[in-house]
C-alpha positions in Angstrom: 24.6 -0.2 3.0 22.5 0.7 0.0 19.5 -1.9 0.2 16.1 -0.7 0.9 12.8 -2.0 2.6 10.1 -1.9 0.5 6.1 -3.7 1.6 5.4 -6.1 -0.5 1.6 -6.9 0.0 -0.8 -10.6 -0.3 -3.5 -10.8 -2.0 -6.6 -13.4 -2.9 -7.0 -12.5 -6.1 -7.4 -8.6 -5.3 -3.7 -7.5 -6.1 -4.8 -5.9 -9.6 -7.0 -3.7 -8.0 -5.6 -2.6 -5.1 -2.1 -1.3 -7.0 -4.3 0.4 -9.8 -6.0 1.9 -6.2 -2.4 2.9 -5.3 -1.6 4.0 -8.4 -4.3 6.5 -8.4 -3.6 7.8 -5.0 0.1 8.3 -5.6 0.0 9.1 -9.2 2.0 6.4 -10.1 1.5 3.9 -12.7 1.7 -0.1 -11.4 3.1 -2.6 -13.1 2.0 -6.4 -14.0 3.0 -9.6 -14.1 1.0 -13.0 -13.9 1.6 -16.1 -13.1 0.4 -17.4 -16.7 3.1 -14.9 -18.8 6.1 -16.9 -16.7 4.9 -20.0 -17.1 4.6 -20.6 -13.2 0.1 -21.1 -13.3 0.1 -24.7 -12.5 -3.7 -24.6 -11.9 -5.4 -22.4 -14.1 -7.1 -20.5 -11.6 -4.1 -19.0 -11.6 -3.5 -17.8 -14.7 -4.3 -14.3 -14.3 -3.5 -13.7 -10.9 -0.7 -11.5 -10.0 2.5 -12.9 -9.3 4.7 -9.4 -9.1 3.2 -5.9 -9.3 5.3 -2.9 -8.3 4.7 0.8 -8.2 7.6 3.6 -7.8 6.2 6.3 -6.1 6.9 10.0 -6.9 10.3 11.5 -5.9 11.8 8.4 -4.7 9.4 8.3 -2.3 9.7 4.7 -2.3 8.4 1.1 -4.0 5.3 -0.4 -2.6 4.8 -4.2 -4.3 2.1 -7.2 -4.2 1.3 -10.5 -5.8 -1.8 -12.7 -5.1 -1.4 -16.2 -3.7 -2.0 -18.6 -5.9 -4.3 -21.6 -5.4 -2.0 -24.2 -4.1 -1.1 -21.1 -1.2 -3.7 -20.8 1.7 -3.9 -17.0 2.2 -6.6 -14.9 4.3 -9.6 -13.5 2.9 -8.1 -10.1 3.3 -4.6 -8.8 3.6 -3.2 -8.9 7.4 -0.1 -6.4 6.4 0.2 -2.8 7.3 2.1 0.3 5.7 4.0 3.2 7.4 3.8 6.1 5.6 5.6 9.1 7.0 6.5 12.6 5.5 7.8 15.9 6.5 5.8 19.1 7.6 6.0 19.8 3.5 4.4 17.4 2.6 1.5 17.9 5.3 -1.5 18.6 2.4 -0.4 15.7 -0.2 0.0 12.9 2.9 -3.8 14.4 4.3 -5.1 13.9 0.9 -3.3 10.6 0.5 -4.9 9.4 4.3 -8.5 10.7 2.8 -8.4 8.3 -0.7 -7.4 5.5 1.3 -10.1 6.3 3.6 -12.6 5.7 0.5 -14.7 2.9 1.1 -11.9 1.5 4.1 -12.4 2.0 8.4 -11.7 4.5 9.8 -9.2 3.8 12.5 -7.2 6.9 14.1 -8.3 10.2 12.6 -5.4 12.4 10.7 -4.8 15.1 14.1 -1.9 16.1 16.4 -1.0 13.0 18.2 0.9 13.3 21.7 4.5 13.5 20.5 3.8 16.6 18.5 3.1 14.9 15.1 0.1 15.0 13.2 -0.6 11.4 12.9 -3.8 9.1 11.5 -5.1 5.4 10.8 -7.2 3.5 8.4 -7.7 0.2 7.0 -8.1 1.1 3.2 -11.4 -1.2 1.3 -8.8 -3.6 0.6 -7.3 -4.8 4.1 -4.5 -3.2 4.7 -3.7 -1.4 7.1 -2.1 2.4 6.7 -0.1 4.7 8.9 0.4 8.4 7.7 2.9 11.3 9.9 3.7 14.2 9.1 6.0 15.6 11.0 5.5 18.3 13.4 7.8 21.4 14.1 10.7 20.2 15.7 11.4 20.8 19.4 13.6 22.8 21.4 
């Protein structure tokens, strides 16, 4: 099987922002498309909105994709959805420094530290909603 997951992440109106955000913190560059340049804003409060953003990251480290919800969709004030983000003992400094930009201006949840089953392991709720697990994976045991 060759498909992959990828998060796709709801927005009111703060989609935009949030994947330039992401774009900074992986050093990736987002792209854009509203509802208006496919024709699809029936209201015109929609017109600008986001109906498809998606950013690659680095190394095929994965795709990470939102839209806002347009007017005739209820959606929440904030985003309810959460990320996983996990990495290998190599990539320990870059995932830390990834967990501390999100942290900008978000909650703190769990801090980045050796968790229980050996990994080093952290929480936070980034300044736009979501949610954001980061592991990096400890040394393996015998």
């Amino acid at each position: 099987m060759t498909a992959r997951i990828s998060p796709y992440l709801g927005f009111s109106g703060q989609a935009r922002a949030a994947m330039e955000f992401y774009g900074e913190v992986f050093g990736a560059e987002p792209t854009f498309s509203t509802f208006d340049e496919y024709g699809m804003a029936q209201d015109p409060a929609d017109a600008g909105k986001i109906m498809h953003s998606q950013l690659e990251l680095p190394s095929g480290g994965g795709t990470l994709m939102a839209s806002d919800a347009p007017a005739a969709q209820p959606a929440p004030d904030e985003s309810s959805s959460s990320v996983a983000l996990f990495g290998e003992a190599a990539d320990a400094e870059a995932l830390r420094a990834v967990f501390a930009r999100l942290s900008e201006g978000g909650t703190p949840g769990v801090p980045m530290e050796v968790a229980p089953w050996g990994d080093e392991f952290g929480m936070v709720t980034d300044r736009f909603g979501v949610g954001w697990m980061i592991n990096v994976a400890g040394a393996p045991q015998d």
